[in-house]
C-alpha positions as CSV (number, residue, x, y, z in Angstrom):
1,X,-17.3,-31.2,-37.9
2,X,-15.1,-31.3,-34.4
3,X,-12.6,-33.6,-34.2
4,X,-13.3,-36.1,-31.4
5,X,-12.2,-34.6,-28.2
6,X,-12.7,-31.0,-28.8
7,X,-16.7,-29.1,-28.4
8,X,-17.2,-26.8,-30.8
9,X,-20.5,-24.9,-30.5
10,X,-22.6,-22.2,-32.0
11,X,-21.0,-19.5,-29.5
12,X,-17.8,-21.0,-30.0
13,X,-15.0,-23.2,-29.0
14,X,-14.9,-25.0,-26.0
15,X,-12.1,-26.6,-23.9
16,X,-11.0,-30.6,-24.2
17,X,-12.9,-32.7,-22.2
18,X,-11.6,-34.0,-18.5
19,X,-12.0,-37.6,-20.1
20,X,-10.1,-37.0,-22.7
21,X,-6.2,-36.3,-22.1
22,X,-3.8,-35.3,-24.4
23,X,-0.1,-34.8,-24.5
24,X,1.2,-31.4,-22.8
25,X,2.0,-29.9,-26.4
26,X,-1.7,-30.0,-27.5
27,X,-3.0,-28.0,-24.2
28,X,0.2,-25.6,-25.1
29,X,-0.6,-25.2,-28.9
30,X,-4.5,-24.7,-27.7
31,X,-3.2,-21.5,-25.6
32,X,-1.2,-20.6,-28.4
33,X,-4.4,-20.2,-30.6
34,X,-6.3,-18.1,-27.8
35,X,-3.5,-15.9,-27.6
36,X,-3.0,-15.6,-31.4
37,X,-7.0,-14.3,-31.3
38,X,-6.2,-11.9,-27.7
39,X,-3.1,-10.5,-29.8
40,X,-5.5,-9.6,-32.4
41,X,-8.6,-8.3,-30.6
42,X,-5.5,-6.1,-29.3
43,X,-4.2,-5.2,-32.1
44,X,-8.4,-4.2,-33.1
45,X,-7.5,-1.5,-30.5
46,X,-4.7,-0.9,-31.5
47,X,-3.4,3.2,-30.1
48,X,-6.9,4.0,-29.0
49,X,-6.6,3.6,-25.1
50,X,-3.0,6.1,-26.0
51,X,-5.2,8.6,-27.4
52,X,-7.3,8.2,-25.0
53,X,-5.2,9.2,-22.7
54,X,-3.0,11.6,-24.6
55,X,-6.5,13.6,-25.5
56,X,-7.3,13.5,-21.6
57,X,-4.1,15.1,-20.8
58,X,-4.8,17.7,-23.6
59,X,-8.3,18.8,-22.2
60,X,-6.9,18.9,-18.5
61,X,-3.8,21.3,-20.1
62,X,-6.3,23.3,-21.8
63,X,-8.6,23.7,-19.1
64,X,-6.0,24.8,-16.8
65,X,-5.0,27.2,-19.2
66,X,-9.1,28.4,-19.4
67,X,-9.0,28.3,-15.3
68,X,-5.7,30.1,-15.1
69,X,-7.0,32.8,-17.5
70,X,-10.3,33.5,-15.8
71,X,-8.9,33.3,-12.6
72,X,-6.8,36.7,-14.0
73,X,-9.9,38.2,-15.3
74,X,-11.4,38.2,-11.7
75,X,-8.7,39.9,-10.7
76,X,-8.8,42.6,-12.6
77,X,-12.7,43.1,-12.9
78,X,-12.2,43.0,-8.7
79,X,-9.4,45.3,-8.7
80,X,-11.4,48.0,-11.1
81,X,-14.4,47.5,-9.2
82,X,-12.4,48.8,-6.4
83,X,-10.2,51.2,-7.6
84,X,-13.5,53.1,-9.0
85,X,-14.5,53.4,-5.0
86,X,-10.7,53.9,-4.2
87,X,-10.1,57.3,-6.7
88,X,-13.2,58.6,-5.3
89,X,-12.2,58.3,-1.9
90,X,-8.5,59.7,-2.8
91,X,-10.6,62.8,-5.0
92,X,-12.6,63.5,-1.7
93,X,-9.6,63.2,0.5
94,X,-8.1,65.8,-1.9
95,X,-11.0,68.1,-1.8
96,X,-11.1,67.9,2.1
97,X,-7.4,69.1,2.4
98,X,-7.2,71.5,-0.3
99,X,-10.3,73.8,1.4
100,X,-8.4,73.2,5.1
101,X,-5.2,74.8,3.0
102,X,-7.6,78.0,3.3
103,X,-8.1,77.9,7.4
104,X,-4.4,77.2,8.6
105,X,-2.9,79.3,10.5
106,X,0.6,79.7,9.3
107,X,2.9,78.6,6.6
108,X,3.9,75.3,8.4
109,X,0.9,73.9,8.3
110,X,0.1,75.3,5.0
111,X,3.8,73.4,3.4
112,X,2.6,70.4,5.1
113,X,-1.0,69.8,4.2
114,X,0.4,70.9,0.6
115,X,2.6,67.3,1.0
116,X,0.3,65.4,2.2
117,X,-2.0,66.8,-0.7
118,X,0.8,66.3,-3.4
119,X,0.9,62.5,-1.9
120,X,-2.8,61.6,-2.1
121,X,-2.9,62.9,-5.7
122,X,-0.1,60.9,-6.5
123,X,-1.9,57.8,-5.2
124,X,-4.8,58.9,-7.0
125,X,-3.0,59.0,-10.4
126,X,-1.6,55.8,-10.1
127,X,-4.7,54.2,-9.1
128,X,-6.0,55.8,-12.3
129,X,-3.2,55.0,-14.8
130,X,-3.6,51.3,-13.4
131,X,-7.2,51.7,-14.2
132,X,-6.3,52.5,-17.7
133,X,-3.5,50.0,-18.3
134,X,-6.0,47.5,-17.4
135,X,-8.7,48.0,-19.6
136,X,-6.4,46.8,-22.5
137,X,-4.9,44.1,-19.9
138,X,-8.6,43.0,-20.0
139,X,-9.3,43.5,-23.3
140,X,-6.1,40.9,-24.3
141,X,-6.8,38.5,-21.8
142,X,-10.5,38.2,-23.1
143,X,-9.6,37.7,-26.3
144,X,-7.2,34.9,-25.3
145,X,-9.6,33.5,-23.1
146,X,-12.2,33.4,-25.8
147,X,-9.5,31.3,-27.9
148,X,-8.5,29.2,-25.1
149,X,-12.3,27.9,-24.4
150,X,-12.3,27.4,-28.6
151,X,-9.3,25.4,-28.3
152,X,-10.4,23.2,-25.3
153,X,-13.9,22.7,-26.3
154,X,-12.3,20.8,-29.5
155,X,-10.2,19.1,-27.3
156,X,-12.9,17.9,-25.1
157,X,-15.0,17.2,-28.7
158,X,-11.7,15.1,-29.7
159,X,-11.7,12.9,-26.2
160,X,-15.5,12.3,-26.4
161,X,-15.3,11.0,-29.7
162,X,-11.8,8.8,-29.2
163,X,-14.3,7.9,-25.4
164,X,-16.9,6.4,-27.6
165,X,-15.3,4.9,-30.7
166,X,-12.9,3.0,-27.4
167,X,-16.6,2.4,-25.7
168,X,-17.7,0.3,-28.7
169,X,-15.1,-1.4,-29.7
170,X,-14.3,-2.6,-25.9
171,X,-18.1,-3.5,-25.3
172,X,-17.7,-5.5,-28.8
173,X,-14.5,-7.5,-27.7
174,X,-15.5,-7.6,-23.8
175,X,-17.6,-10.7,-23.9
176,X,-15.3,-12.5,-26.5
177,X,-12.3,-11.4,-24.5
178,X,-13.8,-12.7,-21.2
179,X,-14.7,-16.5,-22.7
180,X,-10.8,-16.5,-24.2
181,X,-9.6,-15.7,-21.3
182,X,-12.0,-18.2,-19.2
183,X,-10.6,-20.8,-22.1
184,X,-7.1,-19.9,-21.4
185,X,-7.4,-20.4,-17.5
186,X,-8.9,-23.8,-17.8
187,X,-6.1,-24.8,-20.2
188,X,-3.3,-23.5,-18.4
189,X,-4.4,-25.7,-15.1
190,X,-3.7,-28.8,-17.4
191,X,0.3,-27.6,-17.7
192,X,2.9,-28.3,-15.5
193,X,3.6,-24.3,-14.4
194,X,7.5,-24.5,-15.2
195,X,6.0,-25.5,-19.3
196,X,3.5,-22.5,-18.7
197,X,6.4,-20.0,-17.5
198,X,9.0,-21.2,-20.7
199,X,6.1,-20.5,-23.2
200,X,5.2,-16.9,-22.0
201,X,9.1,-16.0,-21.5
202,X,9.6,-17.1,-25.3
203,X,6.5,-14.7,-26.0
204,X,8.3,-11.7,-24.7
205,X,10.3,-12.6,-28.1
206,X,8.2,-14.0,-30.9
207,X,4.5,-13.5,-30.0
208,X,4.5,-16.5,-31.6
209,X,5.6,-18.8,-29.3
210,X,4.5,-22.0,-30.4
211,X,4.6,-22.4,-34.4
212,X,3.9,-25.7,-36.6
213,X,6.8,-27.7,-38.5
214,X,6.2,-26.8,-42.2
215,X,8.1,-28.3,-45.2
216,X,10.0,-29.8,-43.0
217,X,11.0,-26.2,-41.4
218,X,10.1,-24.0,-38.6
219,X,7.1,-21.9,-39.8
220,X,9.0,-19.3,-37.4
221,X,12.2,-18.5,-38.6
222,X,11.8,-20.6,-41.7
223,X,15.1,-22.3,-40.8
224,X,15.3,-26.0,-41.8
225,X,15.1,-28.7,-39.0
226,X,17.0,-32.1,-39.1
227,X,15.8,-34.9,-40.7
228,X,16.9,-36.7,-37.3
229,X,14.9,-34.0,-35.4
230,X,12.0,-34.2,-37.3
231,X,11.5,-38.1,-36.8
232,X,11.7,-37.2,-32.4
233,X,9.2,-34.6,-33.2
234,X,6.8,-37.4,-34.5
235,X,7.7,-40.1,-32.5
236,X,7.4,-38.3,-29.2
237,X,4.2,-36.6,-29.1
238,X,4.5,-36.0,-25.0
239,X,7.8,-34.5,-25.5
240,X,8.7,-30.3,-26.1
241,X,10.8,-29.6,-29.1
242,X,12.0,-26.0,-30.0
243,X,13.5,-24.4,-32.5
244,X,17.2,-24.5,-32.6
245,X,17.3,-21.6,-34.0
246,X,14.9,-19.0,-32.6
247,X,13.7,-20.9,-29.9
248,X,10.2,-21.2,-30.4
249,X,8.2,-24.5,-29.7
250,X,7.3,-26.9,-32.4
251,X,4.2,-28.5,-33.3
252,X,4.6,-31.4,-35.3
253,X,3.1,-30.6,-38.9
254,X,0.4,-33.6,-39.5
255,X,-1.4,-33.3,-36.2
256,X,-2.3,-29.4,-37.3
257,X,-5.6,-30.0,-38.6
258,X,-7.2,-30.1,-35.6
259,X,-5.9,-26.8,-34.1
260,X,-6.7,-25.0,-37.5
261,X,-10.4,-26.3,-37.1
262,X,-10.0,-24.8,-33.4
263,X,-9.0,-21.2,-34.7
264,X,-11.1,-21.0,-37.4
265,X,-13.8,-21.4,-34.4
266,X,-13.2,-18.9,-32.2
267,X,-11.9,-16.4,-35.4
């Protein structure tokens, strides 16, 4: 059963009452509860949305590889399509000056014609050797092709199935994440913003912030607290003790039942 003050229903934990107030440190250790269950939904995730991402980048490498490798391809089915059309044309332009060799009139214009002839065959026999050298080009870049699209279509297999397995788990945690956080925001408007501000800058070093007294220690850094200190901590309940040690906040040891009956709510 709830303790009296805190609403504990069948979807959950609820937050304290406006009737009802308590000290500071109760509101703090309440937070320190909800983010104790947000650190773990995290940690649920865990590298997912990273490899996510890192398989994202790996389909876009491999599909600019693909794009790059096609685009090639293109180029070199164009440039056969037209060197075909281009040797024939050379061939005829050949023909055409070889039978005017027979009508000219004298030697210079026989020498010259026999140049420009010599020129447009040698056009023509580069075209062709370029026609042959690229039927292997072709051959190469279509068997790396056919790997590349292998290679990205398990990529984009990989990302789909890291896409969904992230899809579940967030659409899981999404409506538990958005009451926790609608928990935290109410309890956070019942601290001073300075207290707020000190408990998330001591979270940047112990997620942890806020730990009980246990045996008479911090259940922190398991350092030992003064007798003298101990007696403050229970005889001023409005009042923020930390560790002297690691810094962390204190929460007095006997008034813990009530926040374990919290977390084991909203677990």
């Amino acid at each position: 059963m709830a303790k009296s003050g805190t609403v504990v229903s069948s979807s959950g934990w609820s937050h304290e009452p406006s009737s009802v107030m308590k000290p500071a440190l109760y509101y703090l250790a309440l937070i320190a509860v909800i983010d104790r269950r947000l650190d773990e939904l995290h940690e649920d995730v865990g590298e997912l949305p990273e490899q996510v991402h890192r398989a994202r980048l790996a389909v876009e490498h491999h599909q600019a590889l693909v794009t790059e490798t096609r685009s090639i391809i293109e180029e070199i089915r164009a440039f056969r399509a037209r060197a075909h059309v281009t040797i024939q044309e050379l061939r005829d332009r050949e023909q055409r000056l070889s039978e005017q060799q027979f009508r000219v009139r004298n030697n210079r214009e026989f020498d010259a014609l026999t140049r420009e002839i010599q020129t447009v065959r040698a056009e023509r026999e580069r075209v062709e050797q370029e026609l042959r050298n690229s039927v292997t080009k072709l051959e190469n870049l279509e068997a790396i092709l056919q790997r590349q699209e292998e290679e990205l279509a398990r990529a984009q297999q990989e990302l789909a199935e890291l896409e969904h397995a992230l899809q579940l788990l967030s659409s899981d945690q999404n409506e538990e994440l958005m009451q926790l956080q609608q928990w935290r925001q109410r309890l956070s408007e019942k601290l001073r913003g300075e207290l707020l501000a000190e408990y998330e800058r001591i979270r940047t070093f112990h997620p942890d912030a806020l730990v009980p007294v246990r045996r008479e220690s911090c259940s922190g850094c398991y350092n030992r607290i003064t007798p003298q200190r101990l007696v403050e901590i229970r005889m001023h309940r409005d009042r923020i003790f930390r560790c002297e040690h690691c810094g962390r906040i204190l929460y007095p040891e006997e008034r813990l039942p009530e926040l374990e009956e919290v977390a084991e709510a909203i677990a």
